[in-house]
N, C-alpha and C positions, 0 to 999 in steps of 0.2 A: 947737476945731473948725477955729479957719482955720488953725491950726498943722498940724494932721491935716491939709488940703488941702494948705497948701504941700509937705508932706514926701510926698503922692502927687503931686506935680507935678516936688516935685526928682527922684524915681524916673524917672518918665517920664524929663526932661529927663537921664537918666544912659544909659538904654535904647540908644541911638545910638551912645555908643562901647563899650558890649558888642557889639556886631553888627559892628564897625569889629575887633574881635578875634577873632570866630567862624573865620574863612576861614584863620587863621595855622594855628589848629588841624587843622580837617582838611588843610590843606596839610601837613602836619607825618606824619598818620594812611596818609595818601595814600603819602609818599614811602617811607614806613617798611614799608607792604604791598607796591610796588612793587622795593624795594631786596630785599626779599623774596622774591619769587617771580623775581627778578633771577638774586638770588642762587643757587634752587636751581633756576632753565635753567643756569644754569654747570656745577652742580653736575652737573643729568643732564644735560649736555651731555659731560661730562669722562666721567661713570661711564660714559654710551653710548657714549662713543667708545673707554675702554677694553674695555668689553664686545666692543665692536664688533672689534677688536684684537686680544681673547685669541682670537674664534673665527674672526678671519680668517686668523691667525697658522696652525690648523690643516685650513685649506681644502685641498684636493688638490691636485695643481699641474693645469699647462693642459694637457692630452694630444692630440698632433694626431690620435692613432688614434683616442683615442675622440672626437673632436670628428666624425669623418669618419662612425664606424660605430656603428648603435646596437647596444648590450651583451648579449649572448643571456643565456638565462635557463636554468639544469639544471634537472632533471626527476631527481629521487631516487627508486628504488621503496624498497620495504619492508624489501629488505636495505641501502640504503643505499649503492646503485650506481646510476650515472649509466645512462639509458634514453633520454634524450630531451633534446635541447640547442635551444629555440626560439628564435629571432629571429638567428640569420644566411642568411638564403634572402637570392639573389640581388636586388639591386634594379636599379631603370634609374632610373642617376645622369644628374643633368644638371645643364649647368652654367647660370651665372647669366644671362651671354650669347644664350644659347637658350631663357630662358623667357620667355614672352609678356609686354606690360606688362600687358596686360590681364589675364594672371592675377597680376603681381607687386601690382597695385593691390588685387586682391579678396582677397587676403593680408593686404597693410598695412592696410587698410579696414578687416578685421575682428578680426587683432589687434594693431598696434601703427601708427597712424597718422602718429607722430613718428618713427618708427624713424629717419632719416634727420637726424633734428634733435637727439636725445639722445646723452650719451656712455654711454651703456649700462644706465644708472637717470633715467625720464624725471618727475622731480622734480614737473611740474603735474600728471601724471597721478596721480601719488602720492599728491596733497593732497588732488585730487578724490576719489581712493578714498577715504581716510581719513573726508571727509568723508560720502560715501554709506554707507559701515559705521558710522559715528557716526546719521545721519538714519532710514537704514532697515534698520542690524543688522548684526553681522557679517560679512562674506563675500558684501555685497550686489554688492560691482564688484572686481575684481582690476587691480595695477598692474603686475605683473610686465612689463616689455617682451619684444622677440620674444628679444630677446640673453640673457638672464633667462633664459626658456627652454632656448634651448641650452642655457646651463650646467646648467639641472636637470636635463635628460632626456640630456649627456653624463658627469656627474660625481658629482652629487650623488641621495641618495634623495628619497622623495616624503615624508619623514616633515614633520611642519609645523610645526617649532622657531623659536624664536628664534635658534636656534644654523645653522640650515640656512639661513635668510633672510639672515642676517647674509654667511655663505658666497659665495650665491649673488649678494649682490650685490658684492661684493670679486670674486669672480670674473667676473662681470659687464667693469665697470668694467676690470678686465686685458684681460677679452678685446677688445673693445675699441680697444685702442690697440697689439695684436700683428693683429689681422686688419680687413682692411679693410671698410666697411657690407656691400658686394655679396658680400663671403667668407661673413659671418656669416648672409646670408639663403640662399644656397645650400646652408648649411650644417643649415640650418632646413628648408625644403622638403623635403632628402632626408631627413634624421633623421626628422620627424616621422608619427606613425604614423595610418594611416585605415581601423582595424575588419580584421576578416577577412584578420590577416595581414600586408598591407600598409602598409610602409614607404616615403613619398620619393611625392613628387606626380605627380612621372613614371609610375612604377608604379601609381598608384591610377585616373588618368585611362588607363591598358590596362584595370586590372582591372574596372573599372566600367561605362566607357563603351566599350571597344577604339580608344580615340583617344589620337592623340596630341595634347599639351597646344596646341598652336596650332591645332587643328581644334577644341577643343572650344566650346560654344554657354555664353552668360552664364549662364544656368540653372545647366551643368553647373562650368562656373567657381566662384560664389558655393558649390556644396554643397560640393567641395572645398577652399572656404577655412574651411567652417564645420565639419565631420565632426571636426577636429584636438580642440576643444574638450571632445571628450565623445566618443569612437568608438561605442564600447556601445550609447549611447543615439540616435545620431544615425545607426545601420547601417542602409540604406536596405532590406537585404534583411530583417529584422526587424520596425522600427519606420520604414517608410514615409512617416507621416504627422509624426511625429518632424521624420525627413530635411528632407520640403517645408515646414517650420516653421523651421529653422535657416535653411535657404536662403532662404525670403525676408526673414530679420532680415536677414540678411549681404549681400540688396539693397537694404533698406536703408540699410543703413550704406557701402553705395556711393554710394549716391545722396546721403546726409546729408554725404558729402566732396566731392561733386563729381566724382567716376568716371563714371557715367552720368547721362543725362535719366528725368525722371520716368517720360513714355515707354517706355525701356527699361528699366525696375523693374518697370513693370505687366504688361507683356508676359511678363519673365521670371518672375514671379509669378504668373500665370496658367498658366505647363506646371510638370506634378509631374515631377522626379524620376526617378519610374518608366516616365515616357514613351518616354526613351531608355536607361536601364537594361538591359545586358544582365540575361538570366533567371540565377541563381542556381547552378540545374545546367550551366551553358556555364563555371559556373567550377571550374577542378580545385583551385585555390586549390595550397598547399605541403605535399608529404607529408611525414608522421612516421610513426616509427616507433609502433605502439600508437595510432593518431590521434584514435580514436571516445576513447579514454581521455584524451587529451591536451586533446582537445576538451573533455572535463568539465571537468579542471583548470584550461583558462584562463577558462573560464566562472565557479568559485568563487573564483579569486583577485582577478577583478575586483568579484565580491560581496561578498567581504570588506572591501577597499579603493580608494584610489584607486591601482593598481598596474598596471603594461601589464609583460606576460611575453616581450612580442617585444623591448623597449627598455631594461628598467629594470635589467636584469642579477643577476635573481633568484635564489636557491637556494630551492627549492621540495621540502620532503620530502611525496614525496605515502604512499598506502596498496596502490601496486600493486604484487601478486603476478605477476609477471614467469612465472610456470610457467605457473598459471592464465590468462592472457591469453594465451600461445601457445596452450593449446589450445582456447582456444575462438576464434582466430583460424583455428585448422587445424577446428575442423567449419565456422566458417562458410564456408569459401574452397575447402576438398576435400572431398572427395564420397567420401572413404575411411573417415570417423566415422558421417556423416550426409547420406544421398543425398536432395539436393532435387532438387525436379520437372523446375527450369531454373534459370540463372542473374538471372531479375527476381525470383522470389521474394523477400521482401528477411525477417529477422527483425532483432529488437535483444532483448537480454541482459544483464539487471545481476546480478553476485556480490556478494554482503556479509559482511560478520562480522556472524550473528550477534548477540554480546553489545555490537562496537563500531556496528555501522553502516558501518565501513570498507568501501569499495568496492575488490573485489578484482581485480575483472575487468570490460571491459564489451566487449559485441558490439555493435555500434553500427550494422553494414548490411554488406550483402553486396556493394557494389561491388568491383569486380576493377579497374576502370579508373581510377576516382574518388577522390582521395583528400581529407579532409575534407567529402565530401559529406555527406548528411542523416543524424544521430545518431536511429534508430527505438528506441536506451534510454533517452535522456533527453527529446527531445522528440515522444514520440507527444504529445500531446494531442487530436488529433481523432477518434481511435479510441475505441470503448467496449470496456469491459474483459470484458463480458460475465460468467458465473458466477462468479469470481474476486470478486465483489462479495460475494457472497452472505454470506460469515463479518465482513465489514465494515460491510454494513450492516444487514443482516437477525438472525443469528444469536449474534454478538458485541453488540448493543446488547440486546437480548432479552435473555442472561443476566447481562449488566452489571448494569443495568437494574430487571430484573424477576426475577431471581434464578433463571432457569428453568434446570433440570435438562436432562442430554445424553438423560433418557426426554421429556421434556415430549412431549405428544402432541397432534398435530395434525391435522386430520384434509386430505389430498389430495382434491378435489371440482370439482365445477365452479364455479367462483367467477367476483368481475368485479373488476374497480375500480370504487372509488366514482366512477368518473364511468359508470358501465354498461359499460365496454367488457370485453367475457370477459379473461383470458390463460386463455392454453394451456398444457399441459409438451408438448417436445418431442414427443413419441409420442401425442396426442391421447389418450392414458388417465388413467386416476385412480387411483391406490392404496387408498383409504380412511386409513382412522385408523393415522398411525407414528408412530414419534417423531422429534423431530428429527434426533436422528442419522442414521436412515435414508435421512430426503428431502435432507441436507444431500451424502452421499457418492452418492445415487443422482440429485441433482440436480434435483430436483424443484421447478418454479417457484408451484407454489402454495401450497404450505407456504412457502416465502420469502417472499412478498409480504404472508404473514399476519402471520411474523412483524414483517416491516419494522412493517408496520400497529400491530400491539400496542407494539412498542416507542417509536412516536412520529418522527414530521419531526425534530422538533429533539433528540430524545434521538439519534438514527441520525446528524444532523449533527453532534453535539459528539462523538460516539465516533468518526466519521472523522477530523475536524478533530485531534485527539490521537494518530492514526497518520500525518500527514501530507497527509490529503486534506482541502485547505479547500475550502467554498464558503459563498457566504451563505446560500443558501437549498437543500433539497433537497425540493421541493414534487411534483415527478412521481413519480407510485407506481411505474413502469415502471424508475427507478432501482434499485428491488431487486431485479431480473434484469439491472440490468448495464448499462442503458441511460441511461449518464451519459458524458459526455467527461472530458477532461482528465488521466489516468490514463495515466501511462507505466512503462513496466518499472521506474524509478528506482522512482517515487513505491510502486509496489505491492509492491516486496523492501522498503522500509523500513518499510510496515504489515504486512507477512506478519511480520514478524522480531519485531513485538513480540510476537506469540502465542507465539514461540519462544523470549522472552526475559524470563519469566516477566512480562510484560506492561509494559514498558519500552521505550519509542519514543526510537530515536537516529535523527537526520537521516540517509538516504544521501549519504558526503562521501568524496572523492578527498584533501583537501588536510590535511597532519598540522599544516604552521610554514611558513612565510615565513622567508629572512635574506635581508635587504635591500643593496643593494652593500656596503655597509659596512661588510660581514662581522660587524656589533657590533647590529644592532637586529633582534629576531626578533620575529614578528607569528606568535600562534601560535591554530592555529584550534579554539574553544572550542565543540568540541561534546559537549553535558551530556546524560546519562540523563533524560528524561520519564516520568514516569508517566501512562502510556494507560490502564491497565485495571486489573483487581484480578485478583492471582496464580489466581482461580480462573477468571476468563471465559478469561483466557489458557490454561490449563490442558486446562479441558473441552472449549474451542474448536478447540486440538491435536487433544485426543482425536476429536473429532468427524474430523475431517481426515485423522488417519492409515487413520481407516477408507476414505475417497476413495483411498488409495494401496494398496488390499487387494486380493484375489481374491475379496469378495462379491460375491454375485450383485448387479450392476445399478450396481457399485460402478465411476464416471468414468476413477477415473486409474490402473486396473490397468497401464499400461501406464507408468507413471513407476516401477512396484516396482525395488530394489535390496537383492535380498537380503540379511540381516543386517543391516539399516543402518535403526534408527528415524528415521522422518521421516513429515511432514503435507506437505499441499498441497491446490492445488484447480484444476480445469478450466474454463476458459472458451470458450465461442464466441461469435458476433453471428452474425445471416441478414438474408440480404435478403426484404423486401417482396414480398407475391405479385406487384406490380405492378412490380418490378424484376428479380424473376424470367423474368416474361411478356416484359419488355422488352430483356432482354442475351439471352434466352434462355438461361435459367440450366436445370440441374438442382435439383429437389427436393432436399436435404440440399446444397446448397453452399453455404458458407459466405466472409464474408470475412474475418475474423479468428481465429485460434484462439490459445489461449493456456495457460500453465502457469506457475501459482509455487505453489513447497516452502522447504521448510525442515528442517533437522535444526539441534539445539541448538550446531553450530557455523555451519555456513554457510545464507546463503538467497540462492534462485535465483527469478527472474522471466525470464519469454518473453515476447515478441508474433511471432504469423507471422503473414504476407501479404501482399498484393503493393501497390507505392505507387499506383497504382490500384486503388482499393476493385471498381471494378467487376469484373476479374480476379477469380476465386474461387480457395478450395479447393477441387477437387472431392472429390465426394461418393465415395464408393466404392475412393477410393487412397488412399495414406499420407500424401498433402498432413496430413491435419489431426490426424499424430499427430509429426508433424517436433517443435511444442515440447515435449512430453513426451519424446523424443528428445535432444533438447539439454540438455532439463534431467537426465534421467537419464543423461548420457555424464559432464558438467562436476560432475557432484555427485557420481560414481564414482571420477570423476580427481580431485576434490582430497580426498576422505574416506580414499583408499587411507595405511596406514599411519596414521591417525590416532584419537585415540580417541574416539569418538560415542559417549557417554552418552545415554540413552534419559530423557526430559524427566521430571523429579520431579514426584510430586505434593503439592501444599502443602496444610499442614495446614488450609489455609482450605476445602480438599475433603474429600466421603468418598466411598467407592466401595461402593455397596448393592447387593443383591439384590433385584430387582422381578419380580412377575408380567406375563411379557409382555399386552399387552392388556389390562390394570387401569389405570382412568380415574378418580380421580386415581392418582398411584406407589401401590400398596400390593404389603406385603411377600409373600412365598409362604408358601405353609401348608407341612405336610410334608406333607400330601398334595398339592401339582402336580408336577406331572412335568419333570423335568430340561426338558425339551425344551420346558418354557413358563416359563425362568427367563434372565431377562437381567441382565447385571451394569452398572451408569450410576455416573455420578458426579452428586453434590448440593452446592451448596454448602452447610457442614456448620450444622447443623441446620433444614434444610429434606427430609431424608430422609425418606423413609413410616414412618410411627410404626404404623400401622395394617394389619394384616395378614387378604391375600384369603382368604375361606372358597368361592370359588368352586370348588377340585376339593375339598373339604372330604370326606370319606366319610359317607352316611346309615347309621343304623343299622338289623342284621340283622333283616330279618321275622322274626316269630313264625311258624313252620309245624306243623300237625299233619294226621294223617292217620285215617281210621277204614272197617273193611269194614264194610258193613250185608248180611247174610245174606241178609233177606228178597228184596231186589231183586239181591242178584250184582254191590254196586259199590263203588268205594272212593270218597271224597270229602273230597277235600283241599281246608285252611281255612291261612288266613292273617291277618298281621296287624301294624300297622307305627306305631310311635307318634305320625309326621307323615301320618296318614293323609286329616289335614283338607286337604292340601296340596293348591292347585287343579293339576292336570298331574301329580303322580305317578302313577306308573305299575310295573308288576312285570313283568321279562323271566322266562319259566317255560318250564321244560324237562323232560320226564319219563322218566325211566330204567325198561325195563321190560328184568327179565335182562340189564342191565349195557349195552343199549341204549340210548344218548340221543337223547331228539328233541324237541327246539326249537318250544314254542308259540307264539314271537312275546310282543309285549309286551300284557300283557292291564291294564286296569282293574279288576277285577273283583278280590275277594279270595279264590276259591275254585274250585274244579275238580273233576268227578268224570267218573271212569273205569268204563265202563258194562262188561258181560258180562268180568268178569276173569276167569282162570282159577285152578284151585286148585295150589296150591304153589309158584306164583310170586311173584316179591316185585316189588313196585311203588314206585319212591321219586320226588319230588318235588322241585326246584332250583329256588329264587326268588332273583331278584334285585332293590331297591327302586332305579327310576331317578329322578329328578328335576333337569332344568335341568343337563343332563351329568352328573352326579355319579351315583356307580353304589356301593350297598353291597354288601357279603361276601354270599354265596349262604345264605338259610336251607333247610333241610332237612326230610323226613321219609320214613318207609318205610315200607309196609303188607305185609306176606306175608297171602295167599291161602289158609284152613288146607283142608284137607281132607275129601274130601266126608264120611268116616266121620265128622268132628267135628263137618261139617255139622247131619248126623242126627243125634246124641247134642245136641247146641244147647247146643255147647262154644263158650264165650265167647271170642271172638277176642281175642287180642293187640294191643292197640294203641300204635303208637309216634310218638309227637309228640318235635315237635322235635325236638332234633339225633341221629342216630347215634353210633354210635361215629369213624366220618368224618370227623360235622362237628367233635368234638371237637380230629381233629386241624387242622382246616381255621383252626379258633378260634386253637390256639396256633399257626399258622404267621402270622396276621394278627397277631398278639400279638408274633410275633417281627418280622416288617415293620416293626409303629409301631417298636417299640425300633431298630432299625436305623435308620429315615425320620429322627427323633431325632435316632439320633448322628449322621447326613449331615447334617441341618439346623445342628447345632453344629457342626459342621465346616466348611460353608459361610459360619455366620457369622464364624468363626475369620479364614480366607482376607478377607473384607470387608474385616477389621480392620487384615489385614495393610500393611506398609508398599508403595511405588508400583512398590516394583520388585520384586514380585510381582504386577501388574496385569498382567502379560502371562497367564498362568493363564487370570483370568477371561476377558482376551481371547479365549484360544483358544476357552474353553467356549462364548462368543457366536459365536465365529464356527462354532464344529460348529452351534450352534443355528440360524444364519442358514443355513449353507447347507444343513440339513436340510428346513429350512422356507420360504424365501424365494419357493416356486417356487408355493406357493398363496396367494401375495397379490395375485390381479386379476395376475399376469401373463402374456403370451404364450405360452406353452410354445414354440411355431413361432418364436419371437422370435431370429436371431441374435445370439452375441456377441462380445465382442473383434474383430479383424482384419475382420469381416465386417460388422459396422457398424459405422462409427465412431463409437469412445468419446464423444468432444465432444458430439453430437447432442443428447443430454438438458440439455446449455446451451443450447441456441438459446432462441429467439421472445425475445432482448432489446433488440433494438434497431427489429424490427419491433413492438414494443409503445409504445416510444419514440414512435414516429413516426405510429400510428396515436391514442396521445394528443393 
């Protein structure tokens, strides 16, 4: 036991100089981790510096031209010929000497504060970024200096390598120590670009404020030092609020170096921007050639990337047709295509392919004076599109949907919104019960709002959203007449064109590829086919449409026709409010927007006309509001010429049936209705009427007999009908005496007799059995009259029932009818069967049927058409629905 203790005592007593050795060890662990990561900073010290070496080795050399000028950018069209060369327009250079301190400080301040103290990579700022991208992510703080700069926006692409960083700052560091601090900020100032064109600080303090840069106020100061950052985003004429948010960081970061007093921060932070801002249209800005088009382009390239088309010395293959832009540069500007009222009218016009979405053309405004002024093809958005909706949101998510038929039947009435307020159709009338197709080319706003209704908010919002039209919500029912914003000629040629494109939504895009200075990195613009629709809503939705382009009665867009040229489209207008009416003193039927977009399976065309004050009409009763069906039908003449326009297939996901006009639900014809109550529709395929109308069905032939009674001198004709329990049947009867007929009228009654007959005459009888329109074959009978000798002898008269020799043949002619009604009926369905391009056939026979008939559906007789009223008209009340919601 006390051995056992001493031997836990000697342990203890050894414990101390373990501990006296612990410390050699990790000194040892220490040196060896340390020799280590020693080792490979060398290592990546040596690898980075060769890295650094190989790609500086292939940096550009230092170019004083282009140090001086920023690099224009070409502009390719579709043949692959130069059009348009942007970014050398004049600047107003100045030199370092004549720029203010006061603006050289709100410069430094807010990009490069050491400028002055670094040799052209300023090392603490570098750490600091490093550090903020490690703290709070990536690309939280940038350290490029202003010399940095230069070199990228004179030499180098914006692409974001290791190999470009490396570059730029090797050339950095050169420039540097060839050009002195005050060269390289001069050099900066003028290069750098501020939105809308402008290049070089000088020029942006005209273009903005009309000042010259020593006149201008701290306000105006700080936004020009901040706009360089972000142009796009920071365009005071766009994004205003933007603008006065840069500008007070950047007085800030005056004040945080000691530039100004708090004082003068709070101050300048207190005026927007737009206080002293010249207006927008006072600027003519730099003309191009094609500009409205030019204008797209730089708007997508700056979408795509981080890219400036006036400095970075771009090759740009865009998609424009150089033919097509002339001439619809020559309707908008002469008055030798298309005579507008005056020169303020303004429209804007978008061209597409199509299958691609390529933008081919665009009309952008009608300025003669103005160049780059307001693009009315890509940025209407405050305009409502008016009936032009109607296949988008109404009649398109309905058969999407809900699988409805081009017969679906609706009925035209007086209706409301669920919130009670009525809508109206244009002409204060009603049609009754059509089918869609009908109300859709005759324009008819109650049938669209039903549809909208049946098809659902949010089913009509995801079918827009998939042609290009987003919004979160589409909760006013007044949007299915039109009465929605945001909709410009772009946006509505790229939803028009899926209908046309067997229901496959491309973006409308201007821009093919990018090649970057470099001539070696191309940035190529990825726009993919979507699927919007199913081959059949696309299809029917067509078909529905091209009937809008027809010579039916009551049918919008006769006036877009181009004969021999298959194409759809649809008619829009907006009106003013009664109480805007009463107010400008407007006329009844003026309108202030009209509009038109079509399609054929190669090209589609959108309009907007009217004037940049809404309040300005088109008046009622001139050709103001048939100008964009004009434009559209001159620009879709001129580029179809020579080319070959296939007439849109129908896909097997369709069929094309035979319906009894005015059969609720589709049901098919019998062979007894008549030509003139048969319409041909399209189904998606197996939803077709299975079920066939016995409404003109034929009743069958009365029973007739006839017999003289001697004693009295009469004959008395009987009948007799196997639906004779039928409540409302009825018998038209007619009596032939010596080859004389004469018309009883429709009698009830099954019998008749003929009082004081005479002898030797013959007397015959005509029944016909009516019921609920339907009218059978005439039955028969004859009596002759014998003679008085036979009287006296009381010789048994003769009697003849039922049919004669007549009706016999009356019988095989009906006999021959059905067999004929037969073979037409199989021959009709034959045609059904047929393939799409045979649809034109049945078209025609709808359209004899339409316009044999159209003229007794509830409408005006007295009613003007074409040229004397304006087509549009049946689009209005959409935007006074809007509003009165």
């Amino acid at each position: 036991m006390a051995e056992n203790y001493q031997s836990r005592v000697e342990r203890k007593k050894k414990q101390p100089s373990n501990k006296k050795k612990q410390p050699k060890k990790a000194r040892k662990i220490f040196k060896t981790i340390f020799l280590t990561i020693f080792i490979l900073g060398i290592i990546g010290v040596v690898a980075g510096g060769t890295t650094f070496a190989i790609y500086a080795k292939d940096a550009p050399p230092v170019d004083d031209v282009l140090l001086i000028d920023p690099v224009a950018s070409e502009l390719l069209d579709v043949n692959g010929d130069v059009f348009a060369v942007v970014g050398t327009e004049n600047r107003d250079y100045i030199e370092y000497d004549k720029i203010p301190t006061e603006m050289i400080d709100a410069v430094l301040a807010t990009e490069d504060v050491r400028f002055f103290k670094h040799g052209g990579i300023d090392f603490r700022r570098l750490a600091g970024a490093v550090l903020a991208n490690v703290t709070r992510g990536f690309g939280a703080e940038g350290a490029s200096t202003l010399t940095q700069q230069v070199v990228k926006l004179s030499f180098l692409s914006e692409d974001k390598t290791l190999k470009r960083k490396a570059q730029e700052a090797w050339l950095a560091i050169k420039l540097e120590k060839e050009y002195s601090k005050e060269q390289i900020f001069e050099i900066y100032v003028n290069k750098i670009y501020y939105a809308n064109g402008v290049n070089g600080i000088a020029t942006a303090a005209e273009y903005y404020f009309d000042k010259d840069l020593d006149e201008l106020e701290l306000q105006e100061r700080a936004f020009l030092a901040g706009i360089p950052q972000s142009p796009s985003r920071y365009d005071p004429y766009v994004h205003p609020e933007n603008a006065d948010r840069r500008k007070n960081t950047v007085l800030s970061l005056m004040r945080q170096h000691g530039k100004i007093s708090k004082e003068e921060m709070e101050a300048a932070q207190n005026k927007s921007i737009t206080d002293t801002l010249i207006p927008k249209e006072e600027n003519k800005g730099t003309p191009y050639k094609y500009d409205s088009f030019v204008d797209q382009v730089i708007r997508e390239v700056e979408e795509i990337g981080d890219y400036n088309v006036y400095t970075d010395g771009l090759t740009i293959h865009t998609t424009l047709d150089p033919a097509a832009q002339e001439y619809t540069e020559k309707m908008f500007f002469d008055n030798d295509v298309v005579q507008f009222p005056d020169d303020e009218m303004q429209a804007g016009l978008v061209l597409t392919d199509t299958k691609t979405g390529e933008i081919r053309a665009i009309g952008g405004n009608r300025y003669k004076d103005i160049k780059r002024g307001r693009n009315f093809a890509t940025t209407l958005s405050e305009r409502q599109p008016g009936s032009t909706i109607k296949p988008i949101f109404d009649y398109g998510p309905a058969i999407e949907y809900l699988n409805w038929s081009t017969y679906e039947q609706i009925v035209d009435e007086p209706y409301q919104y669920t919130t009670g307020q009525p809508i109206r159709n244009w002409d204060q009338k009603y049609g009754g019960q059509m089918s869609i197709r009908e109300a859709l080319y005759k324009s008819r706003n109650i049938p669209a709002l039903k549809a909208f209704q049946a098809a659902g908010n949010d089913n009509v919002r995801d079918f827009a959203e998939k042609v290009g039209l987003e919004y979160d919500k589409i909760e006013n029912e007044s949007a299915s007449i039109g009465a929605i914003a945001d909709v410009s000629p772009l946006k509505l040629a790229g939803a028009y064109a899926a209908f046309g494109n067997e229901g496959m939504y491309n973006k409308p895009h201007t821009v093919k590829k990018i090649i970057l200075k470099d001539n070696e990195t191309e940035i190529v613009n990825k726009v993919s086919p979507q699927l919007a629709m199913k081959d059949s809503t696309a299809f029917m939705v067509t078909s529905m449409l091209k009937d809008v382009i027809s010579s039916k009665a009551g049918a919008t867009g006769s006036g877009a026709i181009i004969p021999g040229l298959p194409a759809a489209g649809k008619t829009g207008t907006t009106n003013y409010t009664q109480e805007e009416i009463e107010e400008l003193g407007l006329n009844q039927g003026d309108v202030p927007d009209a509009w038109f977009a079509g399609y054929t399976t190669n090209y589609t065309i959108a309009v907007w006309t009217g004037y940049e004050n809404r309040k300005k009409p088109l008046r009622a009763g001139t050709n103001d509001q048939q100008i964009a069906k004009e434009l559209y039908r001159n620009l879709m003449t001129h580029v179809s010429q020579d080319v070959d326009t296939p007439d849109f297939e129908m896909p097997k996901s369709v069929v094309k049936a035979a319906v009894e006009k005015g059969s609720n639900p589709a049901k098919k014809p019998s062979k007894y209705t008549p030509e003139s109550n048969i319409v041909y529709e399209y189904f998606v395929t197996g939803t077709e009427p299975k079920e066939t109308s016995t409404n003109f069905d034929k009743l069958d032939t009365p029973s007739v007999n006839g017999k003289y009674n001697n004693d009295s001198n009469q004959i008395e004709f009987n009948w007799n009908h196997p639906d004779k329990d039928k409540k409302g049947l009825a018998f038209d009867v007619s009596i032939k005496i010596d080859g004389e007929k004469k018309s009883l009228g429709q009698l009830s009654e099954k019998s008749y007799i003929l009082k004081d007959v005479e002898p030797e005459k013959t007397y015959s009888i005509e029944v016909i059995a009516i019921f609920e329109g339907q009218k059978s074959s005439a039955g028969t009978a004859s009596v002759t009259v014998p003679k008085e000798e036979e009287k006296e002898e009381e010789v048994e008269e003769e009697e003849e029932e039922t049919t004669p020799p007549e009706e016999d043949s009356t019988q095989e002619e009906e006999e021959k009818d059905d067999q004929q009604q037969e073979q037409e009926e199989g021959n009709e369905e034959e045609k059904a069967e047929q393939p799409e391009d045979n649809q034109s056939e049945g078209d025609n026979e709808q359209d004899k049927e339409q316009d044999n008939n159209e003229q007794v559906e509830d409408e005006d007789p007295g009613q003007p058409t074409n040229n004397d009223v304006p087509e549009d008209n049946p689009d209005q009340d959409a935007s006074n629905s809007e509003e009165a919601e």
